[in-house]
C-alpha positions as a printed Julia matrix, in Angstrom:
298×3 Matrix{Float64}:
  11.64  -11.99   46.34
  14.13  -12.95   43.88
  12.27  -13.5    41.09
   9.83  -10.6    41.23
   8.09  -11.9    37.54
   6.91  -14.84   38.38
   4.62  -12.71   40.24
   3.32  -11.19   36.68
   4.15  -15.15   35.44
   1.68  -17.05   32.67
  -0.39  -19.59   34.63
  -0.94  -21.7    31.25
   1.65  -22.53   28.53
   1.18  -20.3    25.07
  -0.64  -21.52   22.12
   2.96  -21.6    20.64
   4.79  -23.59   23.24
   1.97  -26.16   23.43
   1.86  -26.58   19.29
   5.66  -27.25   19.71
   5.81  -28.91   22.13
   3.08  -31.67   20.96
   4.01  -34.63   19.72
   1.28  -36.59   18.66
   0.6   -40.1    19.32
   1.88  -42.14   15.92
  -1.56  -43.86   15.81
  -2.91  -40.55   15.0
  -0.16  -38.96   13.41
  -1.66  -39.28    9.72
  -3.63  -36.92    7.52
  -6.58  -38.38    7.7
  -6.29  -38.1    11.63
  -8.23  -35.33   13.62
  -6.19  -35.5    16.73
  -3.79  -32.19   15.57
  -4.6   -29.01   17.63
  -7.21  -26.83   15.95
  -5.08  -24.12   15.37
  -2.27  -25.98   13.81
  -4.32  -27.8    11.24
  -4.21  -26.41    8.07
  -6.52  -28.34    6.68
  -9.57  -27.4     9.08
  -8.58  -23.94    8.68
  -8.85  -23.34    5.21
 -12.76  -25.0     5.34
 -15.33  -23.56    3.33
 -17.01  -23.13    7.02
 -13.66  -21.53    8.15
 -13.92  -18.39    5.7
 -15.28  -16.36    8.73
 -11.94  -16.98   11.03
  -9.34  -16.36    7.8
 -10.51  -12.78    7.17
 -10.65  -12.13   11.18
  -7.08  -13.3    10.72
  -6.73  -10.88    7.42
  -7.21   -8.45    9.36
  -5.63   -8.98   12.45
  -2.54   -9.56   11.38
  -1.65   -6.41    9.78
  -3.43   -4.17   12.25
  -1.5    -5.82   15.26
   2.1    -5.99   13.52
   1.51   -1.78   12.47
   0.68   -1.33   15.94
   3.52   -2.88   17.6
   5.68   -1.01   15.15
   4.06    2.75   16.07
   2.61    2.94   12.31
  -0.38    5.31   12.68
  -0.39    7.48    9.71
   0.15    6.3     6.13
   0.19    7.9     2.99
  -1.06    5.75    0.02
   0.35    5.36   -3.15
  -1.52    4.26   -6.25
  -1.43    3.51  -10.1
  -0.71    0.89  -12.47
   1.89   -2.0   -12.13
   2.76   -2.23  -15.57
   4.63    1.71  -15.61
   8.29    1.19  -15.79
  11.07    3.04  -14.3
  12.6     5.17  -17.0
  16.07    3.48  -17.16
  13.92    0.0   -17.84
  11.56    2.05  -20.25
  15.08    3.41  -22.42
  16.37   -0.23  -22.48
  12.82   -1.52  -24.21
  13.08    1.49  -26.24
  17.06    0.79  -27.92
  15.29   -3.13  -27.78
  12.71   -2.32  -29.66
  14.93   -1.91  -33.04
  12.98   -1.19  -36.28
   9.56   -2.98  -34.54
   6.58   -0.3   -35.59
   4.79   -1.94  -32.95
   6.91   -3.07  -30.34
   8.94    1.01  -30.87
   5.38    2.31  -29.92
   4.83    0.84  -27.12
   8.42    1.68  -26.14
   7.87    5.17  -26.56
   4.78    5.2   -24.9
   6.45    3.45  -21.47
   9.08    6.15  -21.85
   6.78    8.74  -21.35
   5.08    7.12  -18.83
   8.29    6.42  -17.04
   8.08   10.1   -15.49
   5.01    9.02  -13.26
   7.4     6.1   -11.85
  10.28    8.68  -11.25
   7.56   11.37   -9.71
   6.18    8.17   -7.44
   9.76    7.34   -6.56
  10.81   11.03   -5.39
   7.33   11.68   -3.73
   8.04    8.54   -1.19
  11.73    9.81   -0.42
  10.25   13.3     0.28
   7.53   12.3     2.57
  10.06    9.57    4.25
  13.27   12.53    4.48
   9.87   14.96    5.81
   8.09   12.45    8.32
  10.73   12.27   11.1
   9.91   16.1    11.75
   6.61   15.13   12.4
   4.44   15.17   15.26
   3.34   11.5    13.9
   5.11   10.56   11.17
   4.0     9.26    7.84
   5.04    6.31    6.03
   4.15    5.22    2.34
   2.37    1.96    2.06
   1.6     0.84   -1.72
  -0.02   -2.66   -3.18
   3.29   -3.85   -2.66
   3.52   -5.13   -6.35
   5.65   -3.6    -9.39
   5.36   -0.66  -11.7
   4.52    2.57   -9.56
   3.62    0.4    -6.53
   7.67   -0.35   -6.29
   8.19    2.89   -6.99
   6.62    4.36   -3.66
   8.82    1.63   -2.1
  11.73    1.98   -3.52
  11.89    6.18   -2.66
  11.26    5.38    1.08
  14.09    2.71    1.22
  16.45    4.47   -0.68
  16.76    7.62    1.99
  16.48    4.57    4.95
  13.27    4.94    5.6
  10.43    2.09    6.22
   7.21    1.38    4.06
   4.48   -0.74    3.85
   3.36   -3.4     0.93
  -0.06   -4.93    0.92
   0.5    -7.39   -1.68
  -2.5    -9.86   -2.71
  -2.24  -13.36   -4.2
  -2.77  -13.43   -7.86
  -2.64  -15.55  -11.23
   0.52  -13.35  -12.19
   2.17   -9.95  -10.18
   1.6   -11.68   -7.01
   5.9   -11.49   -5.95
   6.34   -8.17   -3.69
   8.77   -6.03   -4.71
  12.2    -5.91   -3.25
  12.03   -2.89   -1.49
   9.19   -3.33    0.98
   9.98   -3.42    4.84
  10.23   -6.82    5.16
   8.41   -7.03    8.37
   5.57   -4.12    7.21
   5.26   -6.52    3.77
   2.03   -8.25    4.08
   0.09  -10.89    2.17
  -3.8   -10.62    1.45
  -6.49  -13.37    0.0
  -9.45  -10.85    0.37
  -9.33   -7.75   -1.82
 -11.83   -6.09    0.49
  -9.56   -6.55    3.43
  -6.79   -5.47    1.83
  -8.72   -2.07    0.96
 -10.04   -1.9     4.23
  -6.37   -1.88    5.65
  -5.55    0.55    2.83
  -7.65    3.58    4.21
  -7.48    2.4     8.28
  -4.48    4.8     8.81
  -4.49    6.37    5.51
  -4.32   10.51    5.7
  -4.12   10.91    1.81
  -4.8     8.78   -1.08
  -2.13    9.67   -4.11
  -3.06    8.01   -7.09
  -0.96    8.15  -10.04
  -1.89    6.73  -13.87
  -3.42    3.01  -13.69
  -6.0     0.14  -15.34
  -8.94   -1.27  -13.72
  -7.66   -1.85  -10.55
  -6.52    1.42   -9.81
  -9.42    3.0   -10.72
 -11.63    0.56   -8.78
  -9.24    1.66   -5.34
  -9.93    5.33   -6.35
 -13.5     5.54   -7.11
 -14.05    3.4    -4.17
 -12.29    6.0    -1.56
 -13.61    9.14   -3.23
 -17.48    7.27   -2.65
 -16.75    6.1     0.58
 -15.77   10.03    1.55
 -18.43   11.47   -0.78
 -21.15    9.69    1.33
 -19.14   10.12    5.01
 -18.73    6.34    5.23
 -15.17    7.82    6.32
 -13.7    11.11    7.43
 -12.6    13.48    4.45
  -8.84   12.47    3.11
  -7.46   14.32    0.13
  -7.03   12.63   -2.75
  -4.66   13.82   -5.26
  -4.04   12.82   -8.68
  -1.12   12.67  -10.65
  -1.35   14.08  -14.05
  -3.99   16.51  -15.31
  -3.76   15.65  -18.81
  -4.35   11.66  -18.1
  -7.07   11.74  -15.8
  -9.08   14.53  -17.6
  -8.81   12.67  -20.57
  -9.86    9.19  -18.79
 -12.41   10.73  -17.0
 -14.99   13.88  -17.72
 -15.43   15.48  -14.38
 -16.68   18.18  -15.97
 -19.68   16.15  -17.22
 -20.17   14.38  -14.32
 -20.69   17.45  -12.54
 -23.14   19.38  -15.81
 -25.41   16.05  -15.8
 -25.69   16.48  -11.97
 -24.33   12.87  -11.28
 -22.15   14.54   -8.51
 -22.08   17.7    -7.12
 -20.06   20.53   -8.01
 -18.68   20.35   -4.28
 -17.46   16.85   -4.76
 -14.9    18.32   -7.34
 -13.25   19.75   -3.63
 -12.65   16.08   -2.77
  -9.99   15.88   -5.81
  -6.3    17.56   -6.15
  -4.61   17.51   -9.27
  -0.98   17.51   -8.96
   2.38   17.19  -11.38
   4.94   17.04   -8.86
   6.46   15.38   -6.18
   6.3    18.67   -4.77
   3.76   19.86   -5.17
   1.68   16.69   -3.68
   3.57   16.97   -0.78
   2.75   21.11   -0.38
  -0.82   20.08   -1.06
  -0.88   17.69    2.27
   1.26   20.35    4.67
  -1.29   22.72    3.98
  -4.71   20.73    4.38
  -3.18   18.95    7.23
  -1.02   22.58    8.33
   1.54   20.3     8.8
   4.27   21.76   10.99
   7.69   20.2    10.59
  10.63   20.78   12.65
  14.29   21.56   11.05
  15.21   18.25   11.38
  12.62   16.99    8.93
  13.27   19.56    6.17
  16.31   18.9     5.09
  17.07   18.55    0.72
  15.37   15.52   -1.22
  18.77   13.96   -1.42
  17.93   11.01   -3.3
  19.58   10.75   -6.92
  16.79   10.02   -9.61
């Protein structure tokens, strides 16, 4: 036969070639009219009734793009959007002049800056690592600014692809630039968007933040306290910072955890040394061609 796939051929025309093709009749053409397809009417879908169908969509969408592009194990990257990179941190810092207050706050972003820079080289040395892989890794962040573009920006500046899960909000809500553009995704539901955060997630790396970072991480370390998922680590960037935010210690001496949930947590200064803390719980075994130098320039 010449034309051995129309043995294989679609009986019916797609969803898409119908909603194209359709050209309504101009009686019913308005938008009051309820003659457009079901799926193509915006309108219907975004009913109060609908909210059932959007976050089947929600979470769809991501799930089916990763898997057509082979992404099954992520590393996630955490902490605050408002952390700048240390060359934007200096320039606040020179324009910050004679300002007590605003020279403060300057100095303060400067030292915060290193998390940024720490962020940025951890995502170029997992990206530079995971082609040695058996199944390699990619970094997917929140897909906003601050240490969220940092884990972006590492991966794309050795060539490598990431993942943003951005989420519509009053203010932050633009992506950063450095996102794979087709692994850069767009949420309504925070839940989903967590949900999607931990489905391929082998390690949760969470680096200085506010209230939302500290919502992401008490949520994961809870959900593998009580088994509601299999054991990830989770390490945290910065001793100093998280001991002072948060008094393990007393959690564990009023017996509101256990002293074996302590385990769940690794704290970590380095780009380095994250990444040494992952080969060995995983025993990660590389090949030569994924341990080449951290080449990037930071």
């Amino acid at each position: 036969m010449d034309k051995p796939s129309e043995l294989v051929a679609r009986n019916f025309p797609t969803a898409e070639e119908e909603a194209l093709a359709l050209t309504p009749p101009s009686r019913y053409g308005g938008p009051e009219s309820a003659y457009r397809l079901a799926f193509t009417d915006e309108a219907f879908l975004l009913r109060e009734e609908l909210r059932p169908v959007r976050m089947q969509l929600e979470l769809l969408k991501p799930e089916m793009v990763q898997r057509e592009l082979h992404i099954e194990s992520t590393i996630v990257i955490f902490g605050s959007a408002r952390i700048l990179s240390e060359e934007q941190a200096r320039a606040a810092l020179l324009a910050a002049g004679d300002d007590a207050v605003a020279l403060k706050r300057a100095q303060s972003q400067l030292a915060m800056s290193r998390y940024y820079e720490e962020a940025r080289r951890f995502s170029s040395l997992v990206t530079q690592r995971s082609p040695g892989l058996e199944y390699p890794i990619h970094v997917v962040t929140g897909g906003g600014p601050g240490i969220m573009e940092a884990g972006n920006r590492g991966a794309h500046e050795v060539g490598g692809r990431s993942i943003g899960l951005n989420i519509v909000l009053p203010h932050e809500q633009e992506p950063n630039p450095y996102i794979t553009p087709e692994l850069c995704f767009q949420f309504h539901y925070f839940a989903l968007r967590k949900m999607h955060f931990l489905m391929r997630a082998i390690a949760l790396v969470c680096f200085p933040g506010g209230f939302g970072t500290l919502d992401e991480l008490f949520e994961v370390l809870t959900l593998v306290q009580t088994k509601k998922v299999r054991h990830r680590p989770v390490l945290l960037f910065g001793r100093a910072f998280w001991e002072k935010l948060v008094n393990f210690d007393h959690l564990v001496e009023s017996g509101m955890i256990g002293a074996q949930d302590m385990e769940l947590i690794h704290f970590v200064e380095s780009a380095e040394e994250a990444w040494d803390v992952i080969v060995r719980l995983y025993g990660l075994m590389p090949t030569d061609s994924g341990m080449g130098e951290l080449s990037v320039d930071v």
